[in-house]
N, C-alpha and C positions, 0 to 999 in steps of 0.2 A: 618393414616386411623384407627389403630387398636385403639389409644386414641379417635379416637371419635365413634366408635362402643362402648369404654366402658363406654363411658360418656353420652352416649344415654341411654343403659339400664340403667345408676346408675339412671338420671331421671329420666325414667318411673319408677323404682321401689321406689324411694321417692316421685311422684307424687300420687302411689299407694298406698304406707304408710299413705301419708296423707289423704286420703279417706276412709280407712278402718280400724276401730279399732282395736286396736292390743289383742291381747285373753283376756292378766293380766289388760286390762282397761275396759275392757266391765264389767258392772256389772247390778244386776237386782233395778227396775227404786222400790227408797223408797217408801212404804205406800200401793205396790200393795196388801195388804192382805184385804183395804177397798173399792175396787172395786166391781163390782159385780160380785157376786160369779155364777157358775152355781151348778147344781145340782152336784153328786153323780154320775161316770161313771166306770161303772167297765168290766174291760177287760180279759177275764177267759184265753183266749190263749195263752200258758205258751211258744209260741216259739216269741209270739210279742214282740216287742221292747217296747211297752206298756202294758204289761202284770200286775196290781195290780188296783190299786184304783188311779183317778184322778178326779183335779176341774180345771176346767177354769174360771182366772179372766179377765176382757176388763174395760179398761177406758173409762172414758166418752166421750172420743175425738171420738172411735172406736164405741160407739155402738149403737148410731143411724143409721151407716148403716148396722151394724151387727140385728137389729130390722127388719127395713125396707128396704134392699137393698141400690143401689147406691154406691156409689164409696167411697173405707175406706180412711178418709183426712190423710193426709203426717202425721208421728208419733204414730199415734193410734196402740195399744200396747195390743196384749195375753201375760197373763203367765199361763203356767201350771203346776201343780203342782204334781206330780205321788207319788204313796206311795205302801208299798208291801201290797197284797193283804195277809192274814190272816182269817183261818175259826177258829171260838169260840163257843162253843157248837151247832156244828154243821149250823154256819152263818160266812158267808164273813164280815170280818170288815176290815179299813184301818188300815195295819200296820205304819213301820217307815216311813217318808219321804227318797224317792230313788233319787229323780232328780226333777229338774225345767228346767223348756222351754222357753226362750223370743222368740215373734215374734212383731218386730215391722215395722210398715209401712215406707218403705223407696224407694223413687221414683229411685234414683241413684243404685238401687241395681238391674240390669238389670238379671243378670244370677243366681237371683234367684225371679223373676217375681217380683220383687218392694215390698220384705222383707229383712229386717236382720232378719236371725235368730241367737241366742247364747244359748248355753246349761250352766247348771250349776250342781253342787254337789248337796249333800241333802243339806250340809251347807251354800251354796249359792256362790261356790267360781267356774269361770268360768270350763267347762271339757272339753273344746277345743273341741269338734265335729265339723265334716266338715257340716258347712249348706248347701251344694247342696248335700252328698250323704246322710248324714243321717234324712235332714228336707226335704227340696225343692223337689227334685224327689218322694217321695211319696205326698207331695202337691199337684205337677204336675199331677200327678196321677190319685189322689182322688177327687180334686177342682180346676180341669183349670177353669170350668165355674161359679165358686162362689169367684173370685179375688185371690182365691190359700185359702182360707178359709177352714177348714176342716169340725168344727164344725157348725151348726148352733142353732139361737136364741134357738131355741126348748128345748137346749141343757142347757138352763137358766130358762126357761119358766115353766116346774114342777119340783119344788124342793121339794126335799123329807125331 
């Protein structure tokens, strides 16, 4: 009995492997820097977890219905980009790059409303953040009723 209770979990837990990226192989998707950019978003509140300067990019796949509504097709892909905020003579400008954000569409990804998300360093190398407490729950949050979307088109639309 006790050999097959442990050979039940080893299962589930290499069925589980194989379903979920493991941290050291997730990495951010080539070329995102020619997507489209949005504007300039700056976040003054120094206790947020986004406190500096950020852009959001979206692939082509994503943003037709990030335009127009409807439903974002399987894959379609945020990166964002955060940098520390810095005032210069008396003006906010964007400091260094602090962190990058993947969020990309993924139907299997149930108990985080059909995203992966991955975090990375400035230098692009994964930081292992838990996507349900540090992405999805504020998603949840923010944008249950816009697909878990935080930002919208707008957000692209005047660019400074």
């Amino acid at each position: 009995m006790r050999k097959l209770v442990v050979g039940m979990i080893c299962a589930v837990m290499l069925s589980t492997a194989a379903t979920v990226p493991a941290v050291g192989t997730v990495s951010l998707p080539k070329g995102y820097e020619s997507w489209e950019k949005s504007r300039q978003k700056i976040v003054e509140d120094k206790k947020s977890l986004f406190h500096g300067v950020h852009y959001i990019y979206l692939d082509k796949k994503g943003m037709k219905a990030y335009k127009g509504g409807g439903d974002y097709p399987q894959g379609s892909r945020f990166v964002v980009v955060f940098h520390n905020l810095k005032v210069e003579a008396g003006k906010q400008v964007e400091g260094k790059k602090s962190m990058i954000v993947l969020m990309q569409r993924d139907s299997e990804r149930k108990e985080t409303g059909g995203w992966f998300f991955a975090g990375f360093g400035p230098e692009g190398k994964p930081s292992g953040i838990d996507p349900v407490k540090n992405c999805f729950d504020c998603h949840k949050k923010d944008a249950a009723d816009r697909q878990f979307v935080i930002s919208t088109y707008e957000d692209f639309a005047r660019k400074n």
